[in-house]
C-alpha positions in Angstrom: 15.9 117.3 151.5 12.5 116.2 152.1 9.1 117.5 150.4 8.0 119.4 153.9 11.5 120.7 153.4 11.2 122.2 150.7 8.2 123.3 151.4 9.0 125.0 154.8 11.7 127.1 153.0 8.4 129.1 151.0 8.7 132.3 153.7 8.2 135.9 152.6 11.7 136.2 151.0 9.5 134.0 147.9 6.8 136.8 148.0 7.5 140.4 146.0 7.3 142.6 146.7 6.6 142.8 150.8 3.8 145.0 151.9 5.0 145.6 155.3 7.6 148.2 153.7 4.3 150.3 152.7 2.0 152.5 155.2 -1.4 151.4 155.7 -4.5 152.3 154.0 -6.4 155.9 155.1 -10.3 154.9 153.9 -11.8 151.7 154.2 -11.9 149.8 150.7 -15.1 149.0 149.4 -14.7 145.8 147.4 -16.9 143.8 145.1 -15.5 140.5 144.6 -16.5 138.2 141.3 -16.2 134.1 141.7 -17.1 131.3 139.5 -16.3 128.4 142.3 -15.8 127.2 145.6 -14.8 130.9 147.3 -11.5 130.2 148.8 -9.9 133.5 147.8 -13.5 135.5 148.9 -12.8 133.8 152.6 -9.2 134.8 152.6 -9.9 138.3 151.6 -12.9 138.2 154.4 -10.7 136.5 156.8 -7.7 139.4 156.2 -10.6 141.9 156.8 -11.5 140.2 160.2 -8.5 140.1 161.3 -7.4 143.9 160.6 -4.8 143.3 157.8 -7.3 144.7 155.2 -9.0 148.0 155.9 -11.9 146.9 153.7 -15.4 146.2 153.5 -16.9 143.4 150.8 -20.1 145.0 148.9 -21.3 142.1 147.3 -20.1 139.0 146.0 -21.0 138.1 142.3 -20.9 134.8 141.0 -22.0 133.3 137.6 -22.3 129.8 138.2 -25.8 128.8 140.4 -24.0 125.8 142.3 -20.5 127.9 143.3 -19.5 127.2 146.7 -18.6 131.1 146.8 -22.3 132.2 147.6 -22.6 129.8 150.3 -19.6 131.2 151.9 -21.2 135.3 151.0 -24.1 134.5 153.2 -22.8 133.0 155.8 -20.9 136.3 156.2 -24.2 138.4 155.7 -22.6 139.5 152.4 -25.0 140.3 149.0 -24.5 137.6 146.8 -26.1 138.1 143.2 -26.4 135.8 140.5 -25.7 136.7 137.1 -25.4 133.2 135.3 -23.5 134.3 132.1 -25.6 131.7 130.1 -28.3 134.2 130.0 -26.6 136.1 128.1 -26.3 136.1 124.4 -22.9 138.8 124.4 -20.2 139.1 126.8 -20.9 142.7 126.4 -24.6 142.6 127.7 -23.0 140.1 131.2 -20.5 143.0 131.8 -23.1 145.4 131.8 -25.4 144.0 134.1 -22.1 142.9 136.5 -21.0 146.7 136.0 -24.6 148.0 137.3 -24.9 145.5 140.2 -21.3 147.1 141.1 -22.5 150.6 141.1 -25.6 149.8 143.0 -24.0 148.4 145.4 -21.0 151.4 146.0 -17.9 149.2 145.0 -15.1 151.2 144.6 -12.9 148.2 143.7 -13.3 144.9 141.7 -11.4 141.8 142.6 -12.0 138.6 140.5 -11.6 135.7 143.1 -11.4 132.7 140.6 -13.8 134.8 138.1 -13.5 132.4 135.3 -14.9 134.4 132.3 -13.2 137.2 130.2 -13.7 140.9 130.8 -14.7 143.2 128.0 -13.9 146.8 127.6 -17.7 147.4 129.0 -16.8 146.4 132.5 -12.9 147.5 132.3 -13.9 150.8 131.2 -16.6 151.4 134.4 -13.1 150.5 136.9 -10.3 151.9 135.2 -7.3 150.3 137.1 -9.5 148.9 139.9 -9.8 145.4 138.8 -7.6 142.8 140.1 -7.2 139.5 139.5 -5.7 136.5 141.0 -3.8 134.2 138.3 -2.5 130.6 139.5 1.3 131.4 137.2 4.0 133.2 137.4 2.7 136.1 135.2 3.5 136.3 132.1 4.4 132.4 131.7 1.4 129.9 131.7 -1.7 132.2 130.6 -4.9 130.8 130.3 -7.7 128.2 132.8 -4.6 125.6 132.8 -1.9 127.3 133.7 -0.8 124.4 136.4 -1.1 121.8 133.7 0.8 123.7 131.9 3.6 124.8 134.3 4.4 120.9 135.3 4.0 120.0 130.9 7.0 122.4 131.0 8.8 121.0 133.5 9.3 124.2 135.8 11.1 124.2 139.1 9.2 127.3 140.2 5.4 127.5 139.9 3.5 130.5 141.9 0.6 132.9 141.8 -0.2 136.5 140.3 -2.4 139.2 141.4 -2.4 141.6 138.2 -4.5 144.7 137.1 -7.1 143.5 134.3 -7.0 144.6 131.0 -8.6 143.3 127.8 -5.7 140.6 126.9 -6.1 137.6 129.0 -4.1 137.3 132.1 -1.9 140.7 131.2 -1.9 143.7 132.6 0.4 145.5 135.1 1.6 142.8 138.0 0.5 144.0 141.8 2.7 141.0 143.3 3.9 137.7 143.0 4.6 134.7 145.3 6.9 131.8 144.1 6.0 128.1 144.9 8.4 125.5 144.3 7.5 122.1 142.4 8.3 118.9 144.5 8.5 115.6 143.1 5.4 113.4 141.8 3.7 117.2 141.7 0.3 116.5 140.4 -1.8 119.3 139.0 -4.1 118.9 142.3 -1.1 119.2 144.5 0.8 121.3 142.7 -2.6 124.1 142.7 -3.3 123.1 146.4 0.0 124.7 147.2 -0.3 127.5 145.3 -4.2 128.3 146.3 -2.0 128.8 149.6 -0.1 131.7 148.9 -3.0 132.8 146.9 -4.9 133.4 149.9 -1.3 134.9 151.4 -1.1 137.8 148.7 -4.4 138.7 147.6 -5.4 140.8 150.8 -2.0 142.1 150.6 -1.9 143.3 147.0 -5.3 144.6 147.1 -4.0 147.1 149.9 -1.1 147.8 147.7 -3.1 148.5 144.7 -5.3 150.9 146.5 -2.2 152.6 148.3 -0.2 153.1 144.3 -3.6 154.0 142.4 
């Protein structure tokens, strides 16, 4: 069988569990989304917006690193995008409390950390009791941690995927939204291998932010 294959097989069978079985949302989300990098997962959930598959609005968009790609893509949408570099900050504590007022100011309702690559403390966990998601580039709870891809092909999996889990203070726990499974082809590098998976990352996310909402 050959790699595009393989790859063709990924359908929604490989996604769990399968929104379409749930009714739609009521009220129109209103989402803050956190990113550290190039945005991908802010477009997707933007994109899933335009085209009706997410009953949501985006608040603002913040982002901690001055050069991320993510900003660029906020304003191009006419979407706040706010700036809270965490090296200004002495405690992780004092970051999460500036993120959790920009939040508020702003009327965000949920928080969904689009390749947010810091830790969140009990200040900003507390503010959105189960209304933080995050997107997590494993199959939950194997591979924890920034290199989970490295990790997954160090340990010779078959099966690789993506997460979209509730936050809580341990790092990449917390109850699982949904899960898509991506297989690992042959001569899988860690760039290949996460360029697969950023796919079905941008697949679920919309999807398991609805669901979240629709089970809270």
């Amino acid at each position: 069988m050959s790699q595009n294959s393989i790859t063709d097989t990924l359908d929604v069978s490989l996604i769990s569990p399968n929104i379409s079985s749930y009714k739609s949302i009521d009220s129109t989300l209103k989402l803050g989304i956190m990113a550290s990098g190039n945005g991908s997962n802010f477009e997707a959930i933007a994109q899933a917006i335009d085209d009706g598959r997410l009953s949501a609005k985006i608040q603002v968009l913040i982002y901690n690193n001055p050069d991320a790609y993510a900003a660029v893509r906020a304003v191009k949408r006419g979407v706040p995008a706010v700036l809270l570099n965490h090296r200004d900050y002495k405690r992780r504590q004092d970051l999460d409390g500036q993120i959790v007022q920009t939040l508020q100011q702003y009327g965000v309702e949920w928080v969904v950390m689009a390749g947010w690559m810091r830790l969140a403390t009990s200040v900003l966990i507390d503010a959105f009791p189960n209304r933080i998601l995050n997107i997590h580039p494993s199959l939950l709870p194997s591979f924890k941690g920034a290199r989970a891809v490295e990790a997954a092909l160090a340990a010779g999996v078959k099966i690789a995927g993506c997460t979209v889990h509730l936050i809580c203070l341990e790092m990449d726990s917390g109850p699982i939204i949904m899960q898509a499974a991506v297989p690992v082809l042959p001569g899988d590098t860690p760039e290949t291998l996460h360029a697969r998976i950023q796919v079905q990352e941008h697949r679920i996310l919309p999807d398991a932010i609805a669901l979240a909402a629709l089970s809270h």
